[in-house]
C-alpha positions in Angstrom: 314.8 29.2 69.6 313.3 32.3 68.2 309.7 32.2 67.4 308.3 33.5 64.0 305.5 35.3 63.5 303.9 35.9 60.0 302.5 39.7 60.0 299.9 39.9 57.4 297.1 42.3 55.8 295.3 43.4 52.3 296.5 46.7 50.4 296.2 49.8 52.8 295.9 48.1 55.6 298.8 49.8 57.3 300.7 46.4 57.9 304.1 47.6 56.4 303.6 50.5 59.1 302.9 48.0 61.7 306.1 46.3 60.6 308.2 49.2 61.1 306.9 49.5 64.6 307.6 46.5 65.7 311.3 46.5 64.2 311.2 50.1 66.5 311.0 47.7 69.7 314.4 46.0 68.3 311.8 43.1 66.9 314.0 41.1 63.9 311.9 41.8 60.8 312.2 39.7 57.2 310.4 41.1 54.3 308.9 38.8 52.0 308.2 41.2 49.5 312.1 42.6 49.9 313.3 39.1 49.5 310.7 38.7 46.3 312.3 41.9 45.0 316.2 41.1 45.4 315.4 37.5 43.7 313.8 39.4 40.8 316.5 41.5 40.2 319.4 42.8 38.2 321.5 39.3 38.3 318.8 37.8 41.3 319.0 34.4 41.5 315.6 33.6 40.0 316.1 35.1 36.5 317.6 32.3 35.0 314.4 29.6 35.9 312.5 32.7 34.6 314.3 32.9 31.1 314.0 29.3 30.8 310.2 28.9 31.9 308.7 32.1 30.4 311.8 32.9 27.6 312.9 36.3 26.6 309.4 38.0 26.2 309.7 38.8 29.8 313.1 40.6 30.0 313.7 44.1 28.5 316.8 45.1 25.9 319.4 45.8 28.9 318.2 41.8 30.2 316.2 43.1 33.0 313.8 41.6 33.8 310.4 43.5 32.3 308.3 43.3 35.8 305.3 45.1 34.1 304.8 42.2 31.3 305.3 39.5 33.4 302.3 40.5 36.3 300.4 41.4 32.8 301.2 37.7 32.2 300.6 36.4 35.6 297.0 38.2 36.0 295.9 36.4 32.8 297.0 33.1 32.9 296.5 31.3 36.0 298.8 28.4 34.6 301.4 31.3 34.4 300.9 32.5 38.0 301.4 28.4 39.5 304.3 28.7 37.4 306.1 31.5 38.7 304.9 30.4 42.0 307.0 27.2 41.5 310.0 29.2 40.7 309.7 32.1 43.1 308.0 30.4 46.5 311.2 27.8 47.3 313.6 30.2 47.0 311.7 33.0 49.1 311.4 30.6 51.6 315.4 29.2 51.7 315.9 32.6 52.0 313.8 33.8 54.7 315.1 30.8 55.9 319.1 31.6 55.7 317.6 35.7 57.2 315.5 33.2 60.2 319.3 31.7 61.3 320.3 34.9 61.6 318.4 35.6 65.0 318.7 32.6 67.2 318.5 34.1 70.7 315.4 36.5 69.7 312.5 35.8 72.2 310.6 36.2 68.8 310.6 37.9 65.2 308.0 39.7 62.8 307.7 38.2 58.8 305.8 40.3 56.9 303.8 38.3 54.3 301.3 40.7 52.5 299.6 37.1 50.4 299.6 34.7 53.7 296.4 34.2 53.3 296.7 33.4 49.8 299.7 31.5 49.8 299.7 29.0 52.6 303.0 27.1 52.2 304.6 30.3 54.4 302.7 29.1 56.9 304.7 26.3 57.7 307.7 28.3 58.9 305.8 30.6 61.6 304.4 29.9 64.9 301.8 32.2 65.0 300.2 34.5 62.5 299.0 38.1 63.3 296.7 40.4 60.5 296.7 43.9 60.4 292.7 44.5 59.9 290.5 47.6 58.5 287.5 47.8 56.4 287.5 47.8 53.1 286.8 51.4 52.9 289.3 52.2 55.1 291.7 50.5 52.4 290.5 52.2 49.5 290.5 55.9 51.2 294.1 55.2 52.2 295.3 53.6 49.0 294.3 56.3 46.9 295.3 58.7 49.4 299.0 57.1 49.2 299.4 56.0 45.6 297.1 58.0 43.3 295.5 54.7 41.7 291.5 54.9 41.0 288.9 53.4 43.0 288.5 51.0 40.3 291.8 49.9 40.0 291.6 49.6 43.7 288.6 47.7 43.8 290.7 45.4 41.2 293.5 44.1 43.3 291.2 43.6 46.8 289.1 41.4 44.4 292.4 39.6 43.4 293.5 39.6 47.2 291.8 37.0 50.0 289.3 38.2 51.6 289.0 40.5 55.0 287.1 37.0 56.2 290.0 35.0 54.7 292.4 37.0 56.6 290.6 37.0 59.5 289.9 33.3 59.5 293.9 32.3 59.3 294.9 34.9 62.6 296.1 34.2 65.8 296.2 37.9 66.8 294.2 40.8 64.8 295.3 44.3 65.6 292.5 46.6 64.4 293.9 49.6 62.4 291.1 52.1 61.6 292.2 54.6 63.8 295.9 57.1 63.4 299.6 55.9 63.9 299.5 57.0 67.4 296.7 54.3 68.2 298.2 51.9 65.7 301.9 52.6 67.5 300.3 51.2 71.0 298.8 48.2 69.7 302.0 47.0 68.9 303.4 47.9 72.0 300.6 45.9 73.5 301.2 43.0 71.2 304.4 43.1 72.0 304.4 43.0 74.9 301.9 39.6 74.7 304.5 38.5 72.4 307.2 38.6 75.1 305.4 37.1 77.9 304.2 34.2 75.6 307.6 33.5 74.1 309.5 34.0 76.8 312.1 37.1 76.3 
């Protein structure tokens, strides 16, 4: 029985990175985000609860759906956000699910969840949670350093995101990442090397 655990962390926290370097020690990883994505897409199974919940306002010319006006919509209406939530969260989770069946004789496996802390129902198919944890100005000089966006606009989505104390509060395992890749690359080996012993490779 493989042994899930949820791998979380705010914007520029490195936890996609992390993710990678776990995978790198032939860990199973699911995306969340990846699953999100292939739901949302060209003929993805969500589109047609999101045609009938939100109508065509949402979806361009070609019938794609219009991702910029519907997280315009989502950010402004929190009746909106619950429900997209209601349409998107059960089918992320059947599917990371169906991808969970996939590994049965893994000792263990990585999920990465960026919104674990804010959506709590993915909690109940891991066994552990671990967050990838910097300070908030380590998350701002990397964020701008990697996508271009303004402090301000920065500032904007960590106010939307949980808290670093949020985060914090919800961990098993914290793996502080203030420092390079090299330093980051041997807490996961560490890690998963705790992860072995404790779930019995």
């Amino acid at each position: 029985m493989t042994a899930w655990v949820g791998l979380t962390g705010g914007i520029g926290s490195g936890k996609s990175t992390a993710a990678r370097l776990f995978a790198q020690h032939g860990v199973p990883l699911i995306d969340a985000d990846a699953v999100s994505r292939a739901l949302t897409a060209n003929s993805g199974a969500a589109l047609p609860a999101i045609r009938a919940a939100f109508g065509e306002a949402v979806f361009d010319f070609s019938g794609n759906l219009n991702r910029a006006v519907l997280r315009q919509l989502v950010f402004q209406s929190s009746e909106a956000k619950a429900k997209l939530e209601s349409i998107l969260h059960p089918l992320i989770l059947a599917e990371i699910r169906a991808q969970q069946r996939q590994f049965p004789q893994a000792a263990y496996g990585i999920i990465e969840i960026p919104l674990l802390a804010e959506q709590p129902v993915f909690q109940s198919i891991l066994q552990r949670i671990l967050v990838i944890d910097c300070s908030e100005e380590t998350q701002i000089r990397r964020t701008i350093e990697r996508s271009g966006l303004t402090r301000d606009m920065i500032n904007g989505i960590l106010a939307a995101q949980a808290s670093r104390q949020q985060r914090r509060s919800i961990a098993d395992d914290i793996i502080s990442n203030e420092a390079g890749l090299p330093e980051l690359a041997a807490a996961v080996e560490r890690q998963h090397l705790i992860y072995q012993q404790l779930f019995g490779s």
